[in-house]
N, C-alpha and C positions, 0 to 999 in steps of 0.2 A: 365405713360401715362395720357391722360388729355381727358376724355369722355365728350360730348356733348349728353345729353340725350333728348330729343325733342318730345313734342309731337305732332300731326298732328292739324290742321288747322278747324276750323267750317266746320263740316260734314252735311250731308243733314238729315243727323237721327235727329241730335239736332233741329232742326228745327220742323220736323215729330214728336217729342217728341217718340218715338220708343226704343225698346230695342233695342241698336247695335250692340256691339260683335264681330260677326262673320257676320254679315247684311254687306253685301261690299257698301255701299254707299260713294259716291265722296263727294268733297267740295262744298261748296257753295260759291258764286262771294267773300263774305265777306272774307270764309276760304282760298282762293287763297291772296287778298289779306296781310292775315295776314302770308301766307308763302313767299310772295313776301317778306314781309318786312324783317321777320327770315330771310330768305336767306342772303338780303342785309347787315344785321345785323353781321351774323355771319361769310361772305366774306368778311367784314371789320375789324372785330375783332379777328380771328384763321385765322390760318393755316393746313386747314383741308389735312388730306392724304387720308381718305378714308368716302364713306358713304353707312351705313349699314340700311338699312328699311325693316318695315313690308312688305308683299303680298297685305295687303289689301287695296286697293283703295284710302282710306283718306291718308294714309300714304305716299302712293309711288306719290300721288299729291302732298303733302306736301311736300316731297324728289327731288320731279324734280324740285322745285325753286330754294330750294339750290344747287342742281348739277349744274342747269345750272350757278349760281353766280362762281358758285369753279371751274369750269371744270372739273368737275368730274364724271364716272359712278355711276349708284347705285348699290347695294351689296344686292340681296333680298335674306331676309331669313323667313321663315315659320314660327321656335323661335320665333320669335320676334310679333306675330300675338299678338289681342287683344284674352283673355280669351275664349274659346269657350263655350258659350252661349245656346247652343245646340237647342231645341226648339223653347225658346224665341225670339230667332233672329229677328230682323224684326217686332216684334207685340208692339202695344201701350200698353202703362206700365198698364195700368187698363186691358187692357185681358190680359195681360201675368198674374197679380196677381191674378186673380179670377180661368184663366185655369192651370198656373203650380205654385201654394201658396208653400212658402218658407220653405223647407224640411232640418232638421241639417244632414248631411253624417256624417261619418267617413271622415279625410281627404283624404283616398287612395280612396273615392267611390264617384260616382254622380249621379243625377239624372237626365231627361228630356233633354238626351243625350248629356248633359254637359260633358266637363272634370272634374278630381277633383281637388280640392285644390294643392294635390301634384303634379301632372302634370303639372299644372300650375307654381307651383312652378320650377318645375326642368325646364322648359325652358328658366326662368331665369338664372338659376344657370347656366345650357349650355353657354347662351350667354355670361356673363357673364367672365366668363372661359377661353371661344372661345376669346375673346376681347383681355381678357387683358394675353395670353399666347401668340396669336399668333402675336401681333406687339408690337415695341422698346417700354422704356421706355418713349424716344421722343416726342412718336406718337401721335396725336390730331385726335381724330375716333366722327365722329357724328354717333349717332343712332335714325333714325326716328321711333317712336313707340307709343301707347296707353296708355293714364290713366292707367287703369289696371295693363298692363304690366310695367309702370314705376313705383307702388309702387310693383311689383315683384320684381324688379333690386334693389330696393332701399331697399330692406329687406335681397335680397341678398349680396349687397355692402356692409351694416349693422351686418351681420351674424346672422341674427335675426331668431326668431323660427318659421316652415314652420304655425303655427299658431296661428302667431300673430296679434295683434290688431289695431297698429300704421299705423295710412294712412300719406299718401306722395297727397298734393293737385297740381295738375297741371292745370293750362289754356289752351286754346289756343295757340299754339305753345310755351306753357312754355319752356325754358332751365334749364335746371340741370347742372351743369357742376362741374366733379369730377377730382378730382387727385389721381391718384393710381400706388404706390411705392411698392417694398418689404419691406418695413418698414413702411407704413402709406398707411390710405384710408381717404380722404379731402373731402370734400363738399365745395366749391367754393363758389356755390349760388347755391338757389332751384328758381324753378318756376319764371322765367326772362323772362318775356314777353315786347319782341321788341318792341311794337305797339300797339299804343292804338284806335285801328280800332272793 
C-alpha cells in the first residue's frame, strides 16, 4: 500500500509563536493556501481511496482541500491527534518555560498533564497497524496529521526504539510518501512540499 503522510498547513499558533499541541487553533489565509496547493498537488498526482485526519482543527482544514480536490470524505480519528501537551497548550514559549521547566519522566510517566512518551507512542503504532491491516495492498491512503505525530509514524514505520533520538523534519503540508509490502517498508520521499507559498 502506498501512505501519503501529510502534515497540516500554517496554523494560527505559528504565527502567535504559542505552544500548540493540543491548542486547536485553525489556518492561516497563508495555511489554506498551502493546502490548496497540496490538494491540487496530490489530485494530480495519486489516486487517493481514502483520507484519514487528525480532530484538530489545523488538520481537518488542511484535509478539506484535499477532499474536496479527490471527492472524498474525511476519516477522523483521535490517534492521529498532535502529542498532548497538557498544560502548555496554548501559552507563549517563555511562560510555558519559566511556569512548567522541562522535567526527564520515565517513558510510561508525565508531567503537567501531558501524555507520556509511550502513549504517544502507541498511537502511532495503532494507526499505523490500523492503515496498513485494514486496506489492499493497492491501496493509496492519505493521512492528514502533525509534526509530532509524523516522526511518531515514522519511528514506527522504522521499528525504531520507543526512545529514540532520530527526528523526521516536516514543513508545511510536507508529503512523506511510503510504500509498504509484506516483504519491504520504502520511503519514497520525505518532506515534499508542493508550494512555495
Amino acid at each position: 500500500m502506498r501512505l501519503l503522510v501529510i502534515r497540516h498547513g500554517e496554523s494560527e499558533a505559528d504565527i502567535l509563536r504559542v505552544c500548540e499541541g493540543r491548542a486547536d487553533f485553525g489556518l492561516t489565509e497563508r495555511g489554506h493556501r498551502q493546502a490548496e496547493a497540496m490538494g491540487s498537488y496530490v489530485g494530480q498526482n495519486y489516486q487517493i481511496d481514502k483520507i484519514y485526519c487528525s480532530t484538530l482543527k489545523r488538520a481537518v482544514q488542511t484535509a478539506e482541500h484535499l477532499g474536496a480536490k479527490v471527492g472524498l470524505p474525511l476519516i477522523l480519528d483521535g490517534h492521529l491527534m498532535e502529542f498532548n501537551n497538557g498544560l502548555l497548550a496554548g501559552l507563549e514559549y517563555s511562560v510555558a518555560e519559566k511556569k512548567y521547566p522541562r522535567v526527564e519522566t520515565p517513558l510510561h510517566s508525565a508531567v503537567y498533564e501531558q501524555e507520556s512518551a509511550l502513549d504517544f507512542r502507541y498511537r502511532a503504532e495503532y494507526m499505523l497497524s490500523k492503515l496498513t491491516s485494514e486496506h489492499e495492498e493497492d491501496s493509496t491512503i492519505a493521512v492528514l496529521t502533525h509534526g509530532g505525530m509524523i516522526n511518531q509514524l515514522y519511528r514506527a514505520f522504522f521499528r525504531l526504539p520507543v526512545d529514540s533520538k532520530f527526528g523526521f523534519q516536516t514543513g508545511d503540508t510536507g508529503i512523506h510518501e511510503w510504500v509498504i509490502s509484506k516483504e519491504s517498508r520504502v520511503v519514497v520521499r520525505a518532506n515534499y512540499i508542493p508550494h512555495s507559498i
